[in-house]
C-alpha positions as CSV (number, residue, x, y, z in Angstrom):
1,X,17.2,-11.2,-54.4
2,X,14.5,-9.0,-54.3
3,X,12.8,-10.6,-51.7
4,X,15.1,-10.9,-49.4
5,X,15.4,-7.0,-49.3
6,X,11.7,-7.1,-48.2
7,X,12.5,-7.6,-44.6
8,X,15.1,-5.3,-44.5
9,X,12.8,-2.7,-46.2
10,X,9.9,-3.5,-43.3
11,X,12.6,-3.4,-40.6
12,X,13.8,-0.3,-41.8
13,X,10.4,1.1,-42.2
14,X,9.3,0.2,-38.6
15,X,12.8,2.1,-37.0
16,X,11.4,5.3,-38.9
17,X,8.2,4.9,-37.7
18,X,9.2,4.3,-34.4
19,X,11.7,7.5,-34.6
20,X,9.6,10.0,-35.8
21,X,6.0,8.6,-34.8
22,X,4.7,11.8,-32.0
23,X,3.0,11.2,-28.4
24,X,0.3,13.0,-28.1
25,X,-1.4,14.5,-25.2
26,X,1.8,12.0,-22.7
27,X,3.1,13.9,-19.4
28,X,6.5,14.6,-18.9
29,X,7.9,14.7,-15.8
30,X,11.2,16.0,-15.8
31,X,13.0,14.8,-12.4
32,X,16.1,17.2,-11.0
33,X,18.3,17.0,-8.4
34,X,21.1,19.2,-7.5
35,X,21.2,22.7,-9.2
36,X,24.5,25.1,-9.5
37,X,27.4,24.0,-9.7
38,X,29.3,20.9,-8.8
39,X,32.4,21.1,-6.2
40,X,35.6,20.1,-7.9
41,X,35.6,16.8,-5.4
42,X,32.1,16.0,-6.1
43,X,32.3,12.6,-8.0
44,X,28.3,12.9,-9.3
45,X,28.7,15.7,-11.5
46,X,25.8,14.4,-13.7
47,X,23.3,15.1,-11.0
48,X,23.7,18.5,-11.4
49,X,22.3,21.3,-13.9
50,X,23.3,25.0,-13.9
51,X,20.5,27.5,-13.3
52,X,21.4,28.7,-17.1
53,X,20.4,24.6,-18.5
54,X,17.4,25.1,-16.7
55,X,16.9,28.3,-18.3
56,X,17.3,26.9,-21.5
57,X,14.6,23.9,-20.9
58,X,12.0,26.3,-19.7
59,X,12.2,28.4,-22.9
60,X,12.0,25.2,-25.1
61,X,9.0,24.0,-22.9
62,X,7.3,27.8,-23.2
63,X,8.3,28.0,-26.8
64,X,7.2,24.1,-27.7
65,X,3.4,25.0,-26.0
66,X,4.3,23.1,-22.9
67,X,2.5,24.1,-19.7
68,X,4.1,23.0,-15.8
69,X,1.6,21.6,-13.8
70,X,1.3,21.0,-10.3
71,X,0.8,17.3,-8.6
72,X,-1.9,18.8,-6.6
73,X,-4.0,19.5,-10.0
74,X,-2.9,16.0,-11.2
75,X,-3.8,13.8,-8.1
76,X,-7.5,16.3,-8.2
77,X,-8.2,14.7,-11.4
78,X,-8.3,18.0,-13.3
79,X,-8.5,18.6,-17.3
80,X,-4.8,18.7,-18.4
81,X,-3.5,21.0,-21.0
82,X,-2.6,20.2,-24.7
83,X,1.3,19.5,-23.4
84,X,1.8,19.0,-19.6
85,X,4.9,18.7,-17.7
86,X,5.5,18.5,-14.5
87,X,9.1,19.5,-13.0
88,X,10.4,17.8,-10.0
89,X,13.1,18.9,-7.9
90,X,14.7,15.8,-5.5
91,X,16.4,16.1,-2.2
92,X,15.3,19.5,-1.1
93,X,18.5,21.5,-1.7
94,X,18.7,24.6,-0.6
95,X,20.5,25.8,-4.2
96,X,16.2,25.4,-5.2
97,X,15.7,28.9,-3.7
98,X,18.6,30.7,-5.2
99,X,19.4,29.0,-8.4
100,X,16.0,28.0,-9.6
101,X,12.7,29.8,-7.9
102,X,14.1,33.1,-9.3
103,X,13.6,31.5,-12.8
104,X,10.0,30.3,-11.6
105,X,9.0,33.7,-10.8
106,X,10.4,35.1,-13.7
107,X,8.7,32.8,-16.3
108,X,5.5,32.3,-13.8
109,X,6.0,28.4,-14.0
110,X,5.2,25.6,-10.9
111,X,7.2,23.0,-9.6
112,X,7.4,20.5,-6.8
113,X,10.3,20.0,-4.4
114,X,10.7,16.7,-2.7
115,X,12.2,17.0,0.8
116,X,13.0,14.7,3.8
117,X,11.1,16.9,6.6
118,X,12.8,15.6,9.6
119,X,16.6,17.1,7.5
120,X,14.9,20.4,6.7
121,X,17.8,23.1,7.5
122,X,20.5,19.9,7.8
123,X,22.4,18.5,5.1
124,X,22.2,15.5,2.7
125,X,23.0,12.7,5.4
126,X,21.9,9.8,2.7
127,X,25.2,10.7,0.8
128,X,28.8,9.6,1.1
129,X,30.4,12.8,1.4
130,X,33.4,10.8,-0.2
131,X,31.4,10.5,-3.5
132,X,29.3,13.7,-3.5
133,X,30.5,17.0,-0.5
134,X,27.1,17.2,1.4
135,X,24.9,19.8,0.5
136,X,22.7,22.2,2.8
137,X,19.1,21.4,2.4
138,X,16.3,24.3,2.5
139,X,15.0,25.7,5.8
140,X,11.8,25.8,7.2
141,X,12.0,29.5,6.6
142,X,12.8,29.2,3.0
143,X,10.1,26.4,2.6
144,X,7.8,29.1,4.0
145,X,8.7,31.8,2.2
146,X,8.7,29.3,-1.2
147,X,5.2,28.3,-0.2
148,X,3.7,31.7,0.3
149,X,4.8,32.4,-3.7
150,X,2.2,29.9,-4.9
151,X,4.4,28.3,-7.2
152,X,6.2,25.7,-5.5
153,X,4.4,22.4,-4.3
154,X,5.9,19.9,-1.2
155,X,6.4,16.3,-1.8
156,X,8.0,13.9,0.7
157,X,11.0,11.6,0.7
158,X,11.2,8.6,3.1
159,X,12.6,10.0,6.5
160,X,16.4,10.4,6.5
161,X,16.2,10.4,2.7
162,X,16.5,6.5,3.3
163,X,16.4,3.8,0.7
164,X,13.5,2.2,1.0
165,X,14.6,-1.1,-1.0
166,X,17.4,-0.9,1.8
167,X,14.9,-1.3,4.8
168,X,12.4,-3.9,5.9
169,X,9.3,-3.9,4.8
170,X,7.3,-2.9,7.8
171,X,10.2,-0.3,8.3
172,X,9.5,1.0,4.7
173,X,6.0,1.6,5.4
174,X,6.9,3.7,8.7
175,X,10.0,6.1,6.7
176,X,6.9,6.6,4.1
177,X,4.0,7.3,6.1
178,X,5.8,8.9,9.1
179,X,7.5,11.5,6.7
180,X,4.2,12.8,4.5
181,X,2.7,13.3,8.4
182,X,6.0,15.1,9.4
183,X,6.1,17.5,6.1
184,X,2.3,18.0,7.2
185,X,2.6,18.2,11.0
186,X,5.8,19.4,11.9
187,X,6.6,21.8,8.6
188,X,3.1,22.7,7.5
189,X,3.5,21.8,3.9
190,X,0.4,20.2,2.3
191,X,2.0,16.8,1.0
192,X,1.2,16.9,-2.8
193,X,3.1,13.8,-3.6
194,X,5.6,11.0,-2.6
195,X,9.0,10.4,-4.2
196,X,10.5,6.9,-4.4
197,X,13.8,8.4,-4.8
198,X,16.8,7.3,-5.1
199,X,14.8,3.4,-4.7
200,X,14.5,1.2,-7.4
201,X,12.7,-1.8,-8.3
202,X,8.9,-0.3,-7.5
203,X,5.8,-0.7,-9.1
204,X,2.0,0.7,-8.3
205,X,1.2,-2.3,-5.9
206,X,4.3,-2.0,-4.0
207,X,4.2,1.4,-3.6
208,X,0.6,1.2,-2.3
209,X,1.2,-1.2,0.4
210,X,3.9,1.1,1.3
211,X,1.7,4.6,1.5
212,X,-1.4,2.8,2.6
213,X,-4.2,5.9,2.6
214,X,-1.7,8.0,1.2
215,X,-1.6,6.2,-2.4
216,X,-4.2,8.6,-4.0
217,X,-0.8,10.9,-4.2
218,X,1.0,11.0,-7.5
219,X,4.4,9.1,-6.8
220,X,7.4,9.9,-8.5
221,X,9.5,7.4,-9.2
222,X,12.9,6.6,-10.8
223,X,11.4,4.3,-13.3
224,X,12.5,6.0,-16.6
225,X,10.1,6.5,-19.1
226,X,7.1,8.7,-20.7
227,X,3.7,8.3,-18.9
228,X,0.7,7.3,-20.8
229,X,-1.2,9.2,-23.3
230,X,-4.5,8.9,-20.6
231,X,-2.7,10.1,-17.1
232,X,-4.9,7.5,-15.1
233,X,-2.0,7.0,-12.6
234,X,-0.5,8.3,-10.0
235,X,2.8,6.5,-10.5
236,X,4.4,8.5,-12.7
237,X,7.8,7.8,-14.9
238,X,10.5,10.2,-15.2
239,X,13.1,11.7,-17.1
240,X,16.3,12.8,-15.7
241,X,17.5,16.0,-18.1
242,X,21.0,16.7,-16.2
243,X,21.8,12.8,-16.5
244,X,20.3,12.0,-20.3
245,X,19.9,15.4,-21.5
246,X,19.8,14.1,-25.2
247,X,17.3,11.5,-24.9
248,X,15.4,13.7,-22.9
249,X,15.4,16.5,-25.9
250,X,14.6,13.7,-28.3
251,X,11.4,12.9,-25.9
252,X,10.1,16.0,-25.8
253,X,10.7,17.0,-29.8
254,X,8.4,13.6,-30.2
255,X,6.1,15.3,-28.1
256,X,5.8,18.3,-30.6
């Protein structure tokens, strides 16, 4: 009888171990999308986080030791701090400037925005506006005026915002490559990263066919998960904290 508690005892052990065991020295990146407040009609309420829920995650992050890093510092191969993170804003709303860069400047705390250049000042065209009411998207004034602050950082979406599992392959290397020249050229934003956003089903090599000379940038992807204790890539997991906001509390307590 005893004995066959034994591997009960061991599977019960390992579950512990696995709960409570810490990650030290992993990166975080924390991957947003819309911020405010949700319309009534809007059917993709868990995309959205309220500038307060924000507020609250940056005062666990100060709190915990955590320190925001940029994807410019990450792709230059620089020293990273005891507890990085990196927060990522998707889509290129304009609720960024109002709801959450006031919060930036008021905890002095980086963060990237990823943004389809050729919809800067539109809307959010890759939506149904039957499932989610489009939203405005930031103009190139407002991207100016975040970019003077030295706190904000510009990635790129594919052109349109488009899927890029959706598209051809050559066509997927053209909505890549033609947007990070775009946020360069016709915005003036140094490109400090790619998003792969809302695609699935990419991994490094994939994604390096697609950018071609543009894969030493850190890619953010919707692969969900904790990045490696040694940061050696550029293709970086995420965690979504409006969508799993307990799981993502539960990551970053392991991180402690």
């Amino acid at each position: 009888m005893i004995y066959a508690l034994i591997p009960a005892a061991l599977l019960a052990a390992l579950f512990i171990w696995l709960f409570l065991r810490r990650r030290p020295h992993a990166l975080f990146v924390l991957a947003y999308e819309k911020t405010g407040t949700p319309a009534p009609s809007s059917r993709l309420k868990n995309q959205w986080i309220t500038a307060a829920e924000f507020e609250k995650t940056l005062k666990r992050l100060l709190a915990r030791g955590f320190t925001a890093i940029s994807p410019e510092a990450l792709a230059a191969g620089k020293k990273m701090p005891q507890k990085p993170v990196l927060l990522a804003f998707m889509g290129g709303y304009r609720s960024f400037i109002t709801e959450i860069f006031p919060l930036l400047q008021k905890y002095k705390v980086c963060a990237a925005v990823f943004l389809a250049p050729d919809l800067a000042g539109q809307y959010n065209a890759w939506q149904d506006p039957h499932l989610e009411p489009w939203q405005n998207l930031l103009t190139e004034k407002e991207l100016k005026t975040l970019q003077k602050s030295g706190l904000v950082s510009f990635g790129a979406l594919a052109l349109g915002g488009r899927d890029l599992t959706a598209v051809s392959a050559e066509e997927a290397v053209y909505l890549a490559q033609e947007s990070l020249f775009r946020l360069k050229d016709q915005l003036g934003l140094a490109p400090a990263g790619f998003a792969f956003w809302p695609a699935k089903h990419f991994d490094e090599k994939k994604a390096a066919e697609i950018l071609g000379g543009n894969n030493n940038l850190p890619v953010i992807t919707p692969v969900c998960g904790i990045n490696p204790a040694e940061r050696k890539t550029g293709f970086l997991k995420t965690l979504a904290p409006s969508q799993h906001p307990f799981s993502v509390r539960y990551a970053l307590w392991k991180r402690r």
